[in-house]
Residue frames as a rotation matrix with the C-alpha (Angstrom) as fourth column:
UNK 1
0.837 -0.496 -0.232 -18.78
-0.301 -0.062 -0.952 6.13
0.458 0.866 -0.201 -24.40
UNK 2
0.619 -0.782 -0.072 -15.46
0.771 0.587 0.246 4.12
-0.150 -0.208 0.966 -23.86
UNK 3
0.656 -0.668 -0.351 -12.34
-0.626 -0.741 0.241 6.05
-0.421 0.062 -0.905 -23.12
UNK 4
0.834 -0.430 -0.346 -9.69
-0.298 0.177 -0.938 5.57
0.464 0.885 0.019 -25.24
UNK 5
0.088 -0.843 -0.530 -6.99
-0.172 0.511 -0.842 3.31
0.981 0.165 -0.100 -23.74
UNK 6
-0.468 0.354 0.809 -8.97
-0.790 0.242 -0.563 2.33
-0.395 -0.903 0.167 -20.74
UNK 7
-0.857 0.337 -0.390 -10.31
0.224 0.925 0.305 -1.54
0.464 0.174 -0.869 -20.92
UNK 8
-0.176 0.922 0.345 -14.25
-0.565 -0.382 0.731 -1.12
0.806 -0.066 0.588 -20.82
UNK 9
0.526 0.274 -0.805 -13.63
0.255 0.852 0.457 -4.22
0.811 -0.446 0.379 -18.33
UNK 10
0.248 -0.194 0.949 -13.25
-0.774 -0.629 0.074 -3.42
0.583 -0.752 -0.307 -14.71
UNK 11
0.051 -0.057 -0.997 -11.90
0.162 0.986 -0.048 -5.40
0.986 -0.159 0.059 -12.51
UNK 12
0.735 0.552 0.395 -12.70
-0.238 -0.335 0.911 -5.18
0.635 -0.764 -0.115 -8.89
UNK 13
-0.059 -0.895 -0.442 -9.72
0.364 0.393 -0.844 -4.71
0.930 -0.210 0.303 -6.11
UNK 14
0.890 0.383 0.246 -10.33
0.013 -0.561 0.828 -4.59
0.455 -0.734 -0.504 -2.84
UNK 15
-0.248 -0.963 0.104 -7.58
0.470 -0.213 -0.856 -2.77
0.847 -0.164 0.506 -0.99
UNK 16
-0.984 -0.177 -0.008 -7.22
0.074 -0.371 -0.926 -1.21
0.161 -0.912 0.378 2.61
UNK 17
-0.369 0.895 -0.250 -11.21
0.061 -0.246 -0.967 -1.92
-0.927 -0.372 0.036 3.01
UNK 18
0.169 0.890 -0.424 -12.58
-0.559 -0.267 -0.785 -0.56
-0.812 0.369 0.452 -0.23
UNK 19
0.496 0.291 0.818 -13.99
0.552 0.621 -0.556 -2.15
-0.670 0.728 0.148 -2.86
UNK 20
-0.281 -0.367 -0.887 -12.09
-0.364 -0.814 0.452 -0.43
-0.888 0.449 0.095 -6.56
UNK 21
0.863 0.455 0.221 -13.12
0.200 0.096 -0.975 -0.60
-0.465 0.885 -0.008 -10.00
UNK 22
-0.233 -0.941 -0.245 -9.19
0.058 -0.264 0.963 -0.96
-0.971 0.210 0.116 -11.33
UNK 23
0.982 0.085 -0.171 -9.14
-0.150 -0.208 -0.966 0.46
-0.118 0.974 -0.192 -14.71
UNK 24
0.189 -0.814 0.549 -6.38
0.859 0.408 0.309 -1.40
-0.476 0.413 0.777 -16.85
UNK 25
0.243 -0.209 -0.947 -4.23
-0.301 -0.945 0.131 1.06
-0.922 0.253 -0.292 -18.55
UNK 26
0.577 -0.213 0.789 -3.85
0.703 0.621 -0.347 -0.09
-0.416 0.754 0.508 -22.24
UNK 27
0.198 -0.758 0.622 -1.50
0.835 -0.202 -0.512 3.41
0.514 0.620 0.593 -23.35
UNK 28
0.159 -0.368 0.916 0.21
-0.221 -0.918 -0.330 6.62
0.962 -0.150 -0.227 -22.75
UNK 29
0.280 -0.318 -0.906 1.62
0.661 0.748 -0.058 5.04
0.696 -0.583 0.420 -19.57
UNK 30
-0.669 -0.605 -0.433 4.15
0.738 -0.613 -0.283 7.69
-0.094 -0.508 0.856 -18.62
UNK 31
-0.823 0.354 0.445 1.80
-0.347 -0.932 0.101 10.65
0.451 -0.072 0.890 -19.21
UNK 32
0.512 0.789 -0.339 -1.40
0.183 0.286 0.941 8.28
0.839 -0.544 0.002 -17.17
UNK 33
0.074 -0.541 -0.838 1.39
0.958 0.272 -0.090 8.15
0.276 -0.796 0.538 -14.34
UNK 34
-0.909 -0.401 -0.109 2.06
0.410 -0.823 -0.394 11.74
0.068 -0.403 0.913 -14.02
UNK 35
-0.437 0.802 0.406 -1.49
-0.202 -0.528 0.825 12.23
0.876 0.278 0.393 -14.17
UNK 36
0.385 0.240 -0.891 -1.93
0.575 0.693 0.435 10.13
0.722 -0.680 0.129 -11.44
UNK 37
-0.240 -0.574 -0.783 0.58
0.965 -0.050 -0.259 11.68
0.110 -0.818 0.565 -9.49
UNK 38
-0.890 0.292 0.349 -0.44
-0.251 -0.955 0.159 15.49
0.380 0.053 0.923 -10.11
UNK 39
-0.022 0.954 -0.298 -3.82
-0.098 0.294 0.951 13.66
0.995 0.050 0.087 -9.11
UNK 40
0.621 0.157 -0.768 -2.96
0.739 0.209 0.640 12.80
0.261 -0.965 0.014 -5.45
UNK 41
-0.817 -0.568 0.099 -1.35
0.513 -0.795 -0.325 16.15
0.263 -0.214 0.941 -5.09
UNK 42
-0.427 0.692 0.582 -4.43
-0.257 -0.710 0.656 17.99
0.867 0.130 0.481 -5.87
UNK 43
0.122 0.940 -0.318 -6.50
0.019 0.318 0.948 15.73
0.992 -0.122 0.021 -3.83
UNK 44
0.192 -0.151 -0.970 -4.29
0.966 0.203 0.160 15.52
0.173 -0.967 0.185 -0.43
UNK 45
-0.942 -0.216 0.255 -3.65
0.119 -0.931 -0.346 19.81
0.312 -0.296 0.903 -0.75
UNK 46
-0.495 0.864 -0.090 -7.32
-0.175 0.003 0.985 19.23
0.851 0.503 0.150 0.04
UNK 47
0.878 0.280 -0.390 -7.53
0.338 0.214 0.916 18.66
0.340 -0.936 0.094 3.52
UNK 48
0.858 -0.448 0.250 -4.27
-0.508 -0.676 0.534 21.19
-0.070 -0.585 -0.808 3.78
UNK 49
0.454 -0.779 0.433 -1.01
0.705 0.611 0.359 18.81
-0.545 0.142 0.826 2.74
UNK 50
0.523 -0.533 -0.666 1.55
-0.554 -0.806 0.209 21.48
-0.648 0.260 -0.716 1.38
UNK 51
0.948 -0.274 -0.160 2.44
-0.090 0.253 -0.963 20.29
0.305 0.928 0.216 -2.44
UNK 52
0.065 -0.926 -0.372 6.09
-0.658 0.241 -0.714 20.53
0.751 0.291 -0.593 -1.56
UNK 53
-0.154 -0.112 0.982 5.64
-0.864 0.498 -0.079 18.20
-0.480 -0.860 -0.173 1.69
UNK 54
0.658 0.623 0.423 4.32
-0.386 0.761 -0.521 15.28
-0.647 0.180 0.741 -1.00
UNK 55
-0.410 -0.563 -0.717 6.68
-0.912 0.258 0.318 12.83
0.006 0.785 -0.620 -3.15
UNK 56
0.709 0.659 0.250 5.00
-0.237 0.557 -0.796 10.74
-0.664 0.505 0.551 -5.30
UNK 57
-0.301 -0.834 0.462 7.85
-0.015 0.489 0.872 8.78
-0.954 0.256 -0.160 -7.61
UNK 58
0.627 0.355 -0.693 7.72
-0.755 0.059 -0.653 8.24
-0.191 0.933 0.305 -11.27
UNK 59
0.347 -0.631 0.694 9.05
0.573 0.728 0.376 5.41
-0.742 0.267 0.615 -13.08
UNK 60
-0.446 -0.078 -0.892 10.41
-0.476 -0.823 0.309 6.26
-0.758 0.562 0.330 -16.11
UNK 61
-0.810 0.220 -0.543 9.23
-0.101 0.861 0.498 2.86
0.577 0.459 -0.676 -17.92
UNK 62
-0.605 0.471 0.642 5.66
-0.774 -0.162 -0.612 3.08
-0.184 -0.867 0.462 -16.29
UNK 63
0.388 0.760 -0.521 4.47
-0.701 0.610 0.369 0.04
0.598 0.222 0.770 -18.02
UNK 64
-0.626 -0.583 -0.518 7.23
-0.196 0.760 -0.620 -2.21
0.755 -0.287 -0.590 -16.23
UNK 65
0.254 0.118 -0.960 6.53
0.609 0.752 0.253 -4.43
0.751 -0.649 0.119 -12.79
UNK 66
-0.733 -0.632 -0.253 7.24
0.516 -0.274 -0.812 -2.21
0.444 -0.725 0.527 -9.93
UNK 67
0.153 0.759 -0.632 5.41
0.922 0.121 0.369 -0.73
0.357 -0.639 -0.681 -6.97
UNK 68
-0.117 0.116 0.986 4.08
0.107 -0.986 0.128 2.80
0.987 0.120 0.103 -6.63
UNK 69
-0.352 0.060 -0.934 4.14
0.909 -0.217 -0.356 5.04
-0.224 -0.974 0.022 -3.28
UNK 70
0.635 0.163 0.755 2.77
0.108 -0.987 0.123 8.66
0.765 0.004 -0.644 -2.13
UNK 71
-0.196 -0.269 -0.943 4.58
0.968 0.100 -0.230 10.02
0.156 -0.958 0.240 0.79
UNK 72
0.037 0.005 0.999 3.80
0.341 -0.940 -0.008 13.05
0.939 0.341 -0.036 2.68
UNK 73
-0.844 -0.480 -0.240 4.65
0.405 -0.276 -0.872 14.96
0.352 -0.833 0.427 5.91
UNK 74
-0.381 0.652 0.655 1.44
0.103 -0.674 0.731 15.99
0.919 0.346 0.190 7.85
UNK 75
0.635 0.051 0.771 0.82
-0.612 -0.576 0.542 17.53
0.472 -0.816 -0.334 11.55
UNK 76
0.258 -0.667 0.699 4.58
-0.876 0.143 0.460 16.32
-0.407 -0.732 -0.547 12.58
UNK 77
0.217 -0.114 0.969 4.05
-0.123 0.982 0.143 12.68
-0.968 -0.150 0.199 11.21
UNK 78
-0.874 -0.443 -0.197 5.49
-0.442 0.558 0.703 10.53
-0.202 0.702 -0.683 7.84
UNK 79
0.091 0.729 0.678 2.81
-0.296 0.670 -0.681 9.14
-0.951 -0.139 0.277 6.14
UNK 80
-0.615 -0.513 -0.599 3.02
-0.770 0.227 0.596 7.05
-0.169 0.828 -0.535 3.36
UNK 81
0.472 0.833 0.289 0.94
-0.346 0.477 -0.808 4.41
-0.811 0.282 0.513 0.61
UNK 82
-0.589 -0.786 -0.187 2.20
-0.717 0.402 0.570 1.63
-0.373 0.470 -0.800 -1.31
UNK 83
0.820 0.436 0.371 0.21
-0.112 0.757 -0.643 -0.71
-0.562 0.486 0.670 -3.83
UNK 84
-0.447 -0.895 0.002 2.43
-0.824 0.412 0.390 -3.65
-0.349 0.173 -0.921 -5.21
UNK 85
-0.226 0.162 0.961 -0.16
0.014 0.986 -0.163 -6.27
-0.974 -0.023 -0.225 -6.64
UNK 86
0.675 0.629 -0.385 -0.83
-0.081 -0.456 -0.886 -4.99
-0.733 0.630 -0.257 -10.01
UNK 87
0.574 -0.538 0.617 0.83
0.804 0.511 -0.303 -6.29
-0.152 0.670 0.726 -13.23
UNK 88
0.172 -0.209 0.963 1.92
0.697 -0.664 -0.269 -2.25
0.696 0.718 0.032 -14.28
UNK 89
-0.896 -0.416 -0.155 3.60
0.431 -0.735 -0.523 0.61
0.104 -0.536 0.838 -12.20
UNK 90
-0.810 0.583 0.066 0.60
-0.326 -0.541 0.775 2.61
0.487 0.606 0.628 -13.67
UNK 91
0.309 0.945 -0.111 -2.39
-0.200 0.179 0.963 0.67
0.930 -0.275 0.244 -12.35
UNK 92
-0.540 -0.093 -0.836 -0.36
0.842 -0.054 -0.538 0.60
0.005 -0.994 0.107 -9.06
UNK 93
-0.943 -0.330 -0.033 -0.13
0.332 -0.940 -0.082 4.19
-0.004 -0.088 0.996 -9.10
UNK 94
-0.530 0.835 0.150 -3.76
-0.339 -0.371 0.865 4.41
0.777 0.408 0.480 -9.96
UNK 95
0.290 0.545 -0.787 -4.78
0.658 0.483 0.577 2.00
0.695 -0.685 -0.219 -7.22
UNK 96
-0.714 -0.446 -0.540 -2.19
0.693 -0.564 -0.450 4.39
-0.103 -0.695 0.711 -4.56
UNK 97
-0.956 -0.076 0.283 -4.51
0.197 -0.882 0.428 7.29
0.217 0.465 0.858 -5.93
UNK 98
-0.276 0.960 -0.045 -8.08
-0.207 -0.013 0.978 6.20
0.939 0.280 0.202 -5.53
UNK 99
-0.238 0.091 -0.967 -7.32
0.797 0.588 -0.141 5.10
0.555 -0.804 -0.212 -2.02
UNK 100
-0.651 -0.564 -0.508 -6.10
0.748 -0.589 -0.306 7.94
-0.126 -0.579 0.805 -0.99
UNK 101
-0.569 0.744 0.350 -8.95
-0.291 -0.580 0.761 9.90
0.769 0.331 0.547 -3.06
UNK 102
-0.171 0.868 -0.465 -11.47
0.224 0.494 0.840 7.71
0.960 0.040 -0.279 -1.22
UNK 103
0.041 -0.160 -0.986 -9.90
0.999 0.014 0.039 8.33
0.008 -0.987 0.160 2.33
UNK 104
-0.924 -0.336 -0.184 -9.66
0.364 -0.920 -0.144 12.08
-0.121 -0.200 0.972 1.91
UNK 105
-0.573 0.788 0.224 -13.33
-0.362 -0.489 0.794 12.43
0.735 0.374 0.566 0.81
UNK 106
0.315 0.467 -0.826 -14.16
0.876 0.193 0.443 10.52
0.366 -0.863 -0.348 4.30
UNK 107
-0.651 -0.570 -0.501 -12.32
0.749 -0.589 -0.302 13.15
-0.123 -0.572 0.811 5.76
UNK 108
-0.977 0.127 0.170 -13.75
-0.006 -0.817 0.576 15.94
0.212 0.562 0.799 3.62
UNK 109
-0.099 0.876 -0.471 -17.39
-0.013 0.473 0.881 14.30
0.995 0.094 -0.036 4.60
UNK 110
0.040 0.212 0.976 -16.91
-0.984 -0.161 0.075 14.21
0.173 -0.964 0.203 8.02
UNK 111
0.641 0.664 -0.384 -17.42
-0.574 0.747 0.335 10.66
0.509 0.006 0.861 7.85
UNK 112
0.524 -0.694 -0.494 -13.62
0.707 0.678 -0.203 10.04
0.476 -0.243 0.845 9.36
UNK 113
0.959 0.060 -0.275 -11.97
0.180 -0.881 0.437 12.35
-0.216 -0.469 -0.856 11.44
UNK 114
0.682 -0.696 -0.224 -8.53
-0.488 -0.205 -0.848 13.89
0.545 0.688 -0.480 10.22
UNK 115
-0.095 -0.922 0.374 -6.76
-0.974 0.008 -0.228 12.24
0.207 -0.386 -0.899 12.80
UNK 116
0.733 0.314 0.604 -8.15
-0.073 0.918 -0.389 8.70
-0.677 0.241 0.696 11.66
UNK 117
0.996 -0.074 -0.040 -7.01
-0.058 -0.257 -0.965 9.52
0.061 0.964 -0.260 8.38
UNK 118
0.257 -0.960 -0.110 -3.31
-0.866 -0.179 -0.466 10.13
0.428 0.215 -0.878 9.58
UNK 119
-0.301 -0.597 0.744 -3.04
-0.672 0.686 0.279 6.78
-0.676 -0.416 -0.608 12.09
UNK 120
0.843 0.097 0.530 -4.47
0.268 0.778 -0.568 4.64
-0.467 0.621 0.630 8.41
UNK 121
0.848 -0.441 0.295 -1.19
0.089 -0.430 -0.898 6.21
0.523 0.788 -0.325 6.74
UNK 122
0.565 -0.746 0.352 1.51
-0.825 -0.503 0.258 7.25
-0.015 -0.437 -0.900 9.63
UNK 123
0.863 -0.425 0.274 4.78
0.060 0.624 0.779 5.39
-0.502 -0.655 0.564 9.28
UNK 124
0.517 -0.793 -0.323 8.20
0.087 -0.326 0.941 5.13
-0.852 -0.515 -0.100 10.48
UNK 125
0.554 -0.089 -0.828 10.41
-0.743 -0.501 -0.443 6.20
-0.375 0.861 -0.344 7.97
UNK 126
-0.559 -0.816 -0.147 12.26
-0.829 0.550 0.101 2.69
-0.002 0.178 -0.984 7.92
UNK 127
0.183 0.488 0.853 9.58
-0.466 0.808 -0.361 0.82
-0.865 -0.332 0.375 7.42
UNK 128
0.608 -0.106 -0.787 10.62
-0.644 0.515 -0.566 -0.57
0.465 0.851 0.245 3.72
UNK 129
-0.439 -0.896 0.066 13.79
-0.638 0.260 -0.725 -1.66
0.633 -0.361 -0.685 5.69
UNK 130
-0.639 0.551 0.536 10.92
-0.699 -0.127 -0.704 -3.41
-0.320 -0.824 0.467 8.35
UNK 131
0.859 0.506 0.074 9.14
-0.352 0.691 -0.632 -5.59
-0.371 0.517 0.772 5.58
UNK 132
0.331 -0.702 -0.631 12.20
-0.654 0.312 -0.689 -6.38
0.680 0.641 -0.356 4.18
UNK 133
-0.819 -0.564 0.107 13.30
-0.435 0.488 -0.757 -8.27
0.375 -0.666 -0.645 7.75
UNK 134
-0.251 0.549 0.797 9.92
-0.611 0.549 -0.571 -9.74
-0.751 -0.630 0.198 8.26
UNK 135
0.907 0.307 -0.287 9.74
-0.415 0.765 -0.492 -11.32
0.069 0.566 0.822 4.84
UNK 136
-0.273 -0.884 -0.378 13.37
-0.702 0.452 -0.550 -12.66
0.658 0.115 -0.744 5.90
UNK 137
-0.727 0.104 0.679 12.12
-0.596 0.396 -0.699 -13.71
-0.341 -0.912 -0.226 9.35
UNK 138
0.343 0.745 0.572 9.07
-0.494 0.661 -0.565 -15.63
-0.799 -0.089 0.595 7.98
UNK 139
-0.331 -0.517 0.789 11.72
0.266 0.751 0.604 -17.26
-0.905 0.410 -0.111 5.06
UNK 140
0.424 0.674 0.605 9.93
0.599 0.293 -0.746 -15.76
-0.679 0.679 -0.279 2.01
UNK 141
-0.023 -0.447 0.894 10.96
0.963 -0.249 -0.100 -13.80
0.268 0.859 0.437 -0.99
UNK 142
-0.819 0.021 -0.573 11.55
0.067 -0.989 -0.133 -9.66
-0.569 -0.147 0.809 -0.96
UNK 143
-0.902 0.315 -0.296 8.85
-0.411 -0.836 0.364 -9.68
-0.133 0.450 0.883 -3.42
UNK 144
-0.703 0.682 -0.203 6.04
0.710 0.690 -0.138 -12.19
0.046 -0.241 -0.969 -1.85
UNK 145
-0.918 0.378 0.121 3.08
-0.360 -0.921 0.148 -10.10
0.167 0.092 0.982 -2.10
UNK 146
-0.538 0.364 -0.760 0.78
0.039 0.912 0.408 -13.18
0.842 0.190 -0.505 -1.48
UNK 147
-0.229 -0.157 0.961 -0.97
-0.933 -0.247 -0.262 -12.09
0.278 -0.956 -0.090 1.54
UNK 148
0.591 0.791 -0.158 -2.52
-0.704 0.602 0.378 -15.93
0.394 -0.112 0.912 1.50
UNK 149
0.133 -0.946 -0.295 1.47
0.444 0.323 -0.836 -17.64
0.886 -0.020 0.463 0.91
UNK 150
-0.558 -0.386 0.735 2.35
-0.426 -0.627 -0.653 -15.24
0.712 -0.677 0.185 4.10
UNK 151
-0.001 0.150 0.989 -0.34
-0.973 -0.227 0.033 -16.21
0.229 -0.962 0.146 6.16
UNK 152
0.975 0.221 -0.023 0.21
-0.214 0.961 0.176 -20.09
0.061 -0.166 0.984 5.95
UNK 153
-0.329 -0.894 -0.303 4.09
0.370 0.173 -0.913 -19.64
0.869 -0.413 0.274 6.66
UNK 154
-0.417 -0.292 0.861 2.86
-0.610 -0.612 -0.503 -17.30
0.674 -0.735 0.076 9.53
UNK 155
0.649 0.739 0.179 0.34
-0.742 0.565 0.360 -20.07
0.165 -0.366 0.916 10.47
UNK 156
0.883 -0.174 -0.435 2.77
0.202 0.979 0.020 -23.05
0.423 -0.106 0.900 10.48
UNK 157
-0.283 -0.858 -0.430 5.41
0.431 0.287 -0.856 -21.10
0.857 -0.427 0.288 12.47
UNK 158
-0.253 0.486 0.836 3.25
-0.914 -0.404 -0.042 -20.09
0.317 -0.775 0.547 15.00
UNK 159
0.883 0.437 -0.172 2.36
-0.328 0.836 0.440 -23.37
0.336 -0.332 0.881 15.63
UNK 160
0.060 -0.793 -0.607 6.56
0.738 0.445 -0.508 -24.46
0.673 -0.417 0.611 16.23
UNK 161
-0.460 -0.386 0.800 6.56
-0.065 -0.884 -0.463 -21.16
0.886 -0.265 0.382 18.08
UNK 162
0.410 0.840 0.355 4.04
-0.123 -0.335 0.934 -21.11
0.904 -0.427 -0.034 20.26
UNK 163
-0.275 -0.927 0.254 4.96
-0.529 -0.075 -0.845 -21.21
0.803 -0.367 -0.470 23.84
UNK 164
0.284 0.604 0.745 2.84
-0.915 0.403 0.021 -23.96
-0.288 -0.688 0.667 24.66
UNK 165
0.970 0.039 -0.240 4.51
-0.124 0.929 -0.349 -26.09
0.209 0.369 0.906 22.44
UNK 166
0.873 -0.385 -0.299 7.30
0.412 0.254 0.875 -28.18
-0.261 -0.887 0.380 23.34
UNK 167
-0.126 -0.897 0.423 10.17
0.989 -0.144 -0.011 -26.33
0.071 0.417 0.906 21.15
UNK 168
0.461 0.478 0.748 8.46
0.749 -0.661 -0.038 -22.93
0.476 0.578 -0.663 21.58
UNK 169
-0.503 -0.773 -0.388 10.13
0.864 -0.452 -0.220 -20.16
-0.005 -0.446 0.895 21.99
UNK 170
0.267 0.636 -0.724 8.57
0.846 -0.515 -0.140 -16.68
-0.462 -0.575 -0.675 23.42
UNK 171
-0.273 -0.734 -0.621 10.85
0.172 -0.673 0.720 -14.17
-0.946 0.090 0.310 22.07
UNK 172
-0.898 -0.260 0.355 10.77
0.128 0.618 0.776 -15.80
-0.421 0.742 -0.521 18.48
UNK 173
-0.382 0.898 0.219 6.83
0.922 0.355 0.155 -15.94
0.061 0.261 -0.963 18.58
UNK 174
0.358 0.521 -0.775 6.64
0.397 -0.836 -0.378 -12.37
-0.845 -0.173 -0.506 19.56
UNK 175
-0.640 -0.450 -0.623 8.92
-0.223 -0.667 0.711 -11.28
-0.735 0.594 0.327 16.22
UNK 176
-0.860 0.111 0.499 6.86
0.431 0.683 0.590 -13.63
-0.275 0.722 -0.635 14.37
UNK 177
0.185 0.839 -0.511 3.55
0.811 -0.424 -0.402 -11.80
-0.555 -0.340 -0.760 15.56
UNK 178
0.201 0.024 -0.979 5.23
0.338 -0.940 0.047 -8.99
-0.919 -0.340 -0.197 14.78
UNK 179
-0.853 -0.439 -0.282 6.78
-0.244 -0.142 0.959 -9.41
-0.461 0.887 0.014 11.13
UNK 180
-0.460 0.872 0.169 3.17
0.888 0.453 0.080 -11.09
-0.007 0.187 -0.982 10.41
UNK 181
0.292 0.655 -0.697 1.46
0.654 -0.668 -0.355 -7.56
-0.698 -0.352 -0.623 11.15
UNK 182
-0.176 -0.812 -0.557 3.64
0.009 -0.567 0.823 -5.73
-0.984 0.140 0.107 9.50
UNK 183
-0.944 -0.243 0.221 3.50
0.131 0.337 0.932 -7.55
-0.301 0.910 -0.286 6.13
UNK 184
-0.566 0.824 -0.021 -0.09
0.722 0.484 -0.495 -7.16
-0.398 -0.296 -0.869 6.92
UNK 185
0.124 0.207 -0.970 -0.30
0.159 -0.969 -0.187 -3.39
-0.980 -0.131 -0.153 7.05
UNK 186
-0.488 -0.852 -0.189 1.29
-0.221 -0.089 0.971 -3.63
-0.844 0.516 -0.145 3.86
UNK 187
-0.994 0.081 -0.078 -0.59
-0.012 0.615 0.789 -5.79
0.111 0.785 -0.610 1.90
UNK 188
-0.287 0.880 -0.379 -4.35
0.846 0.047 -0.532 -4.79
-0.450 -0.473 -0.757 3.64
C-alpha cells in the first residue's frame, strides 16, 4: 500500500558511499521535517549522543531550496552532515537522516567501529567558512554543488598549476589540492 504523500517512485541517490531510495515528499513538509529531525535524534542517542549535544535546524518554509545539517558534539569532537542536492529542504533533511541512520547501524552491527564513525563526520567548526573560500579559490559560485562542474575547474587549474609546468606555482597548487578536497568531503 502507497503512503500518502510519498511518490510510489523512488529515486536512487548515492551519497557518502550508499546507495538511497530518496522518497519525494509531495505534503505536510514542515511536520515530515520535524519528523526527520526528532528521527536523527532518536537514532544518534543510540550509540550514546546526549539529545541536548544535537542541533538539527528547521526551516520554517520546508518546501523551499535550502540545505539541511545535523550537528553534534561526541567524545570531545564537532561532528556534523550536510545534504544540498535535492530540489526541497525536506528531502535534504531526509537524505541527512538515512545517512546517518545507515552509519549508526554499522556501528550498532559492529560492522564499523565507533571511532570510524566519528573521523566520516568530525569537523572543524569553520568549515562552512572553508567551502565558502575554496569555491572562491577554484572561481565558482557559493552554491555550485556540481561535484562534475568542480572537478573540471579543479582539473584545468591543476594543469596551469602544476609545478612542472612552465607558469606553475607550488604554493597555489597545494591550496588548489586543498579547496578541491574539501568541496569533495562535502559533496561525497
Amino acid at each position: 500500500m502507497r503512503q500518502p504523500g510519498i511518490m510510489s517512485e523512488l529515486l536512487m541517490v548515492k551519497v557518502k558511499g550508499h546507495e538511497l531510495g530518496n522518497v519525494v515528499i509531495k505534503d505536510a513538509f514542515n511536520r515530515r521535517a520535524l519528523q526527520f529531525k526528532n528521527n536523527i535524534i532518536t537514532v544518534l542517542k543510540r550509540i550514546g549522543v546526549n539529545e541536548y549535544d544535537i542541533d538539527v535546524d528547521i526551516e520554517n518554509m520546508a518546501i523551499k531550496k535550502a540545505k539541511a545539517s545535523a550537528t553534534w558534539y561526541q567524545a570531545g569532537h564537532r561532528m556534523h552532515y550536510s545534504h544540498n542536492l535535492q530540489n526541497k529542504f525536506v528531502d535534504n533533511l531526509n537524505v541527512v537522516f538515512k545517512v546517518i541512520q545507515i552509519e549508526v547501524n554499522q556501528v550498532l552491527s559492529e560492522k564499523k567501529t565507533l571511532e570510524e564513525f566519528i573521523a566520516e563526520f568530525k569537523e572543524d567548526s569553520d568549515v562552512e567558512e572553508k567551502r565558502k573560500e575554496a569555491r572562491e579559490f577554484l572561481g565558482i559560485g557559493p552554491d555550485v554543488t556540481d561535484i562534475e562542474l568542480i572537478n573540471k575547474k579543479y582539473k584545468d587549474m591543476a594543469r596551469e598549476l602544476h609545478p612542472d609546468m612552465p607558469n606553475g606555482d607550488t604554493e597555489k597548487f597545494k591550496q588548489l589540492n586543498n579547496a578541491h578536497k574539501i568541496l569533495k568531503r562535502e559533496l561525497s
